[in-house]
Each structure stands twice: as C-alpha cells, then as structure tokens.
N, C-alpha and C positions, 0 to 999 in steps of 0.2 A: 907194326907201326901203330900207335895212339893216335885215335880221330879226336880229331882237334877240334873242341868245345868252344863254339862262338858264339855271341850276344844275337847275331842273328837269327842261329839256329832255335837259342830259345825263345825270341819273338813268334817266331813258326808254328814253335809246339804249341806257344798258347793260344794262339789267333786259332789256333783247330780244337784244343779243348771249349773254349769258346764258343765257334758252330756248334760242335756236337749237343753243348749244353743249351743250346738256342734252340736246336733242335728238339732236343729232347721236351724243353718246357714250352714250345709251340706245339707236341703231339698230345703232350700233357693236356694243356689250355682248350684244344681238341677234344680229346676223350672224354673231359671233363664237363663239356658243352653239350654233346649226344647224351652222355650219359643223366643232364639234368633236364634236356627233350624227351627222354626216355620215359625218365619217370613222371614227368607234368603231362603225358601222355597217356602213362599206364595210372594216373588221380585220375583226369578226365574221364577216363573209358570207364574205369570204377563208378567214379559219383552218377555218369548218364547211366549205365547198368542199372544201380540202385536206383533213382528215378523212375525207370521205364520199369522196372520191377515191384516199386512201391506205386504205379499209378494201375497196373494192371493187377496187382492187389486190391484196391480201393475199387477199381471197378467191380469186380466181384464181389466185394465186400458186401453183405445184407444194411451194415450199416450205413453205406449209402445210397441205397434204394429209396425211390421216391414214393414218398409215404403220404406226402400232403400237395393239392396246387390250394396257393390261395391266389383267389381273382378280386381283385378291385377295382371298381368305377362301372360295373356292367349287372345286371341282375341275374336270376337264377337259371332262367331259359339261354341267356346270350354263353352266360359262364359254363354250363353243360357241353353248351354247343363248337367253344372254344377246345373244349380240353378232348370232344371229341373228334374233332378237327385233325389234331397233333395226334390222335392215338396214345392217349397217356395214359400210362397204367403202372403197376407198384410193382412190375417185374424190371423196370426199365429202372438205369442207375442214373442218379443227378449228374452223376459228375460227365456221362457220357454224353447227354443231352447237348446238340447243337440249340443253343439258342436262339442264335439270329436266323436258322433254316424255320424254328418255328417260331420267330417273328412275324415272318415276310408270312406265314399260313394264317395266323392268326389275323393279319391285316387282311385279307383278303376277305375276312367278314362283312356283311353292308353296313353292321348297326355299329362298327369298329372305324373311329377315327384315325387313334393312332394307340402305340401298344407297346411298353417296355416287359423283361424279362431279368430278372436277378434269381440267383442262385443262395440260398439261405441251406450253410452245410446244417447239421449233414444230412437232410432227408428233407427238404422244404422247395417248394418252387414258385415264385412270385411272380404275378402276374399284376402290370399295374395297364389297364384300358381305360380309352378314353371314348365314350362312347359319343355318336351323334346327335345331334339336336335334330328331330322334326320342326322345320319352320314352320313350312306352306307347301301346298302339295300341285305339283306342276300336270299339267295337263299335254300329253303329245300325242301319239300314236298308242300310248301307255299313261297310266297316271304314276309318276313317278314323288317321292320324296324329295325335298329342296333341303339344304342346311341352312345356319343365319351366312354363309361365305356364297350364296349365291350358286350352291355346287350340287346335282343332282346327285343322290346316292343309290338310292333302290328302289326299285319297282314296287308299287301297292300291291301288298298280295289280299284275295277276295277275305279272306279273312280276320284280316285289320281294320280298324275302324277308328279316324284320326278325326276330333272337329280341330280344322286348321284352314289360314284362306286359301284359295284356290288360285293358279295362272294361269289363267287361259292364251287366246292368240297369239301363242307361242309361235316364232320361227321353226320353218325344217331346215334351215340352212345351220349347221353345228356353228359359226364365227357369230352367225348374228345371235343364235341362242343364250351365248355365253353375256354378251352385252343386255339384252334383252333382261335376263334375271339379275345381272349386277343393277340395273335399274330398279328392279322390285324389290329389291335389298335395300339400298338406298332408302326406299319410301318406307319401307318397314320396319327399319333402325329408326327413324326418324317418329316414326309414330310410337314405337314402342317405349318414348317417355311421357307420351302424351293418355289422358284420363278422361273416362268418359266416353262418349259417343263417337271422338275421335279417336278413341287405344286403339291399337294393334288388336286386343282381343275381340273389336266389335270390326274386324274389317271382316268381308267377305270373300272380296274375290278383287283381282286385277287381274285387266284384260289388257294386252299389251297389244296397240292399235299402230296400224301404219304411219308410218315417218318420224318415228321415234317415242310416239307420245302413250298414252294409256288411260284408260276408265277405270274408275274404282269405284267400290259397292261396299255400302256399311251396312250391317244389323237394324241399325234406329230409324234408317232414311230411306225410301222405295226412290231414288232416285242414281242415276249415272252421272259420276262427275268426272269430268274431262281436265284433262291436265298433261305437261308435257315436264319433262324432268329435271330441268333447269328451275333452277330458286326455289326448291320443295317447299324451303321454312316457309319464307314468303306465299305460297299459295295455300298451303294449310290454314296462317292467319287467315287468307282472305277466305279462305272455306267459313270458318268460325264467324266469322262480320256477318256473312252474308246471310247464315242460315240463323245466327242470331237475330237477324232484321225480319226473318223470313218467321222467325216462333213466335220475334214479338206482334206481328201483323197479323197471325192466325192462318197464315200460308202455308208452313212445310209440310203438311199433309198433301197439298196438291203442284208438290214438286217433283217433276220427274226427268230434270236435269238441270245438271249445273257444270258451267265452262266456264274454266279458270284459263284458260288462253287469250283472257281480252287483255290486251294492252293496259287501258284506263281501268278494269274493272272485272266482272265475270255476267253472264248471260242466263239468265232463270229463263226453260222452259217448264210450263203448268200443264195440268191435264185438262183438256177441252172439256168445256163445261159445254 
C-alpha cells in the first residue's frame, strides 16, 4: 500500500530541517565566541609575558644602571648626605628604584623642606630639594632653628655658627609656642622691607613676654622696646617719631626703654643720671 504524501507532512519535515539548522548555527555562533575568548586570551597572556620579560631584562640591563644622581637646590655636604641617606650606588638599577620610598627618606633631612624625584632614562636620577631658610634661632630647653613659616626645624649643633636674631621667652606649652613664634614672624616680615636701623638685619633678639606682648632689641639702640602685636605697622612708625625726636634732642644714647603700649603715645625710660 503507497503512503500517502500530504501537504502536511511536508510542513513537518521542514519545521524540523529548520531546528536542526537553528541549532546547528547557534552551536556555530557558540564555538565561535570561545574560540575568539580564546585567542584574545592567548594575545593577552602573550603581550604581559613579553612585558614582564622585557622589564626583568631592562632591570638587569647595565644600561640601566644608575650612573649619575643630580641634586638641586641643596649644597655639597646636604647632597652627599642625601644620597647617603638612600644608599645609592651604581650597582642599583634606575628603573627598579622606588621613588617615593626614597622621597619620604630624603624628607626626613632637617636642612630638607621639601624634595621631588624624577627618573631621566637611561642612567640619571634627579633630584630637585628645596632647602630651609634659617630665620632666627629660637631659644627652649635647646636652641633650635626657626624658618620664615614660623616652624622650628633643627636643633643647633655646637658646631654651627648662625648671626641670626634670637627668641627668647618662649612658652613650654607646644599650643601656645606655636602662636608665640607666628607672632615673631609677623614682626619680622614686617621689618624685613624696612632699612636701616629698623631692618630685620639690625634686630637682635625678641623676647616674647606675658599676655601676648613682646620686647625687641636692635643692634644701634641699648634700649628694650615694648610692644604688643596688634597694629605692628602703626607702632613701628611710632618707633621711628619717637627716636627720631629722641637723636634730634641728643637723647638716644641715654635711652633704655621704650613702650609702645600707650594709648595716646609711647613712654621713654633714661638712664639715671
């Protein structure tokens, strides 16, 4: 008996060649996906290979050995003292060289403010410091270094020898000390555009006295002048009036104090005749 060939049956057959080919080009679409995971896989692991291969070359390399430091901004004893600091020497390779570990060492100098690091391939090492200023040299328990920021740095060692003014009557409390020397900073910017017998280079010394105020001692003048740190400019002028009145009179020889704390004016004590 002939099986009998209907329109239906062939809707069947091809609703199934269909899957199969659906199937086929979604294992396709598949394979083809792993297979291009595969190889951007197997580039990756290639290129870091050669990277981590070509950098552990270059560290061995003699041509990157550190052949030179150049130091700027510091002199010949600070620059010595830096590079012995870090242990540097021409067996060590630039490129392995932690920088910023020997940032933070070289900061650690007292005569070191602040201190950058660049790498000049292929054998250079650059050093750019910023060295401190000696202002005025503070007086505590030690006689210590000031900078112009008002900021103690290092201890006077016996062997240095600074002409710089002097702070005496230093707080031992650390809050009020800090306040204390931003005052003498203060006075000492302040003087330092001033010429003459008032410069900064003719002060002596500040004495930083109880309840905020302070004494100051010049080079030209055997006298103590009083003054408190409010309206600096203003009592400077009246400094200047007064001892101006005092040279035209033939006086300031036998002055040995002067108080600028007066309301209306300032207060000349003489030496007893």
């Amino acid at each position: 008996m002939k099986k009998r060939f209907t329109q239906k049956n062939f809707h069947v057959k091809q609703k199934k060649k269909k899957n199969t080919f659906a199937v086929l080009g979604t294992i396709q679409r598949v394979g083809t996906g792993f297979l291009r995971i595969f190889l951007l896989f197997a580039v990756v692991t290639l290129i870091s290979v050669g990277f981590v291969s070509l950098y552990h070359y270059l560290l061995a390399s003699p041509y990157m050995k550190l052949q030179q430091v150049k130091v700027e901004g510091v002199d010949g004893k600070i620059r010595r003292e830096l590079i012995q600091i870090c242990g540097l020497h021409s067996d060590l390779s630039l490129l392995a060289l932690n920088l910023n570990a020997l940032q933070e060492k070289m900061k650690k100098h007292p005569w070191v403010r602040s201190i950058n690091l660049e790498r000049l391939f292929p054998n250079t090492l650059i050093v750019k410091a910023e060295k401190e200023t000696a202002w005025a040299l503070v007086v505590m328990d030690k006689i210590y270094y000031m900078n112009p920021w008002g900021e103690v740095f290092k201890e006077v060692e016996d062997s240095e020898t600074m002409d710089l003014p002097v702070i005496t009557g230093v707080s031992k409390q650390g809050s009020e000390i800090r306040k204390q020397l931003e005052k003498a900073t203060r006075l000492m910017k302040l003087l330092e555009s001033e010429q003459g017998m008032w410069s900064l280079n003719e002060l002596s010394e500040i004495h930083m006295n109880e309840y905020g105020g302070m004494s100051i001692y010049f080079n030209r003048i055997s006298a103590e002048i009083k003054l408190m740190c409010e309206n600096l400019t203003e009592k400077i002028e009246g400094l200047k009036k007064v001892t101006k009145h005092l040279a035209q009179t033939g006086r300031i020889n036998q002055v040995i104090g002067i108080d600028l704390n007066q309301v209306d004016g300032a207060v000349v004590s003489f030496k007893s005749t």
